[in-house]
MIGUGU-826633 format. One line per field, with one value per residue (C-alpha): x, y, z; residue in one letter. Coordinates in Angstrom, 3 decimals. Example, Ala and Ser with C-alpha at 12.3 -4.5 7.8 and 13.67 -1.06 7.14 Angstrom:
BEGIN
u: c(12.300, 13.670)
v: c(-4.500, -1.060)
w: c(7.800, 7.140)
residu: c(a, s)
//
This chain:
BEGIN
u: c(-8.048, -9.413, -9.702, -13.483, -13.830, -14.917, -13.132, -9.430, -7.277, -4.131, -1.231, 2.379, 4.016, 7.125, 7.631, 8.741, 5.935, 2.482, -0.410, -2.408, -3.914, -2.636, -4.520, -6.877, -5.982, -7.484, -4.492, -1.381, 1.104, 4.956, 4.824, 8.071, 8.908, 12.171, 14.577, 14.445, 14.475, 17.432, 15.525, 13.916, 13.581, 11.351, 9.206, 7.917, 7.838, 5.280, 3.647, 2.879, 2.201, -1.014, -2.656, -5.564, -5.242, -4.746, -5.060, -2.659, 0.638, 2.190, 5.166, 5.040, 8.594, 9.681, 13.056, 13.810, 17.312, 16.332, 13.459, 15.633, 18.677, 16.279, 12.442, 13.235, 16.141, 16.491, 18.169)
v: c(5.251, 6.899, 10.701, 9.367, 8.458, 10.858, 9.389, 9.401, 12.573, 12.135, 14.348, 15.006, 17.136, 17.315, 14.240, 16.142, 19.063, 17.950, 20.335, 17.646, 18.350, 15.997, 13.182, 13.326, 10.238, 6.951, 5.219, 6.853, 5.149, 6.418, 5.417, 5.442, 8.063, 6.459, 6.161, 9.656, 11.627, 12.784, 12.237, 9.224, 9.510, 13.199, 11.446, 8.793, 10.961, 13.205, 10.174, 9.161, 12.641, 12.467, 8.996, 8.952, 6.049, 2.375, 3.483, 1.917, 2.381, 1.032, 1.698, 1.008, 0.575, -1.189, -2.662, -2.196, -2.748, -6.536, -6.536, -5.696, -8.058, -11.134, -10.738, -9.046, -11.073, -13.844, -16.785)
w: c(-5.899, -2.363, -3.929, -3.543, -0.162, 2.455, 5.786, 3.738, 3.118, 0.715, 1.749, 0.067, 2.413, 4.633, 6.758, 10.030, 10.072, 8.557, 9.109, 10.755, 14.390, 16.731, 17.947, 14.879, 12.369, 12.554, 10.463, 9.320, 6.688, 5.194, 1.866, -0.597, 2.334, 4.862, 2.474, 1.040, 4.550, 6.744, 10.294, 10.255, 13.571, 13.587, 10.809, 13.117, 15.846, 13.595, 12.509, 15.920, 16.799, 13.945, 15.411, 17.808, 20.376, 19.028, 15.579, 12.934, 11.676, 7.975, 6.871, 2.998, 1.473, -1.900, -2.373, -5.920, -6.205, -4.695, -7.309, -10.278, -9.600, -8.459, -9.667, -12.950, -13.701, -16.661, -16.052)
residu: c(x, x, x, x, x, x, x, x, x, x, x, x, x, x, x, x, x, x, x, x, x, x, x, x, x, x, x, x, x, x, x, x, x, x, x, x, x, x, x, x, x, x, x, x, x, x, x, x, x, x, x, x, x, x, x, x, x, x, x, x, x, x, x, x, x, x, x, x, x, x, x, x, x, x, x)
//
């Protein structure tokens, strides 16, 4: 979906130690990434280690046990 656009990089790499310089990222975002790490707390500090000044921060998580037993479910 953003493989074509020039200003966005897509990166699957280790949550603590991404080969990013520091300072250089508009936007950052964890996606699908909390839940399956053992320092939660190094992650953000990388993440915040990657943004420039008042750039932007998502943290994209889906609960899909609370999907399955109330979304998906027939009554």
């Amino acid at each position: 979906m953003c493989n074509n656009l020039k200003n966005v990089e897509l990166l699957c790499c280790n949550a603590n130690s991404i080969n990013v310089d520091q300072g250089s990222c508009d936007a950052v975002t964890l996606t699908q990434t909390l839940k399956y790490i053992e320092n939660v707390d190094d992650a953000f500090i990388e993440a915040k280690r990657l943004q420039k000044p008042n750039s932007k921060f998502a943290n994209i998580s889906t609960l899909w046990n609370f999907l399955g037993s109330t979304v998906l479910k027939k009554n």
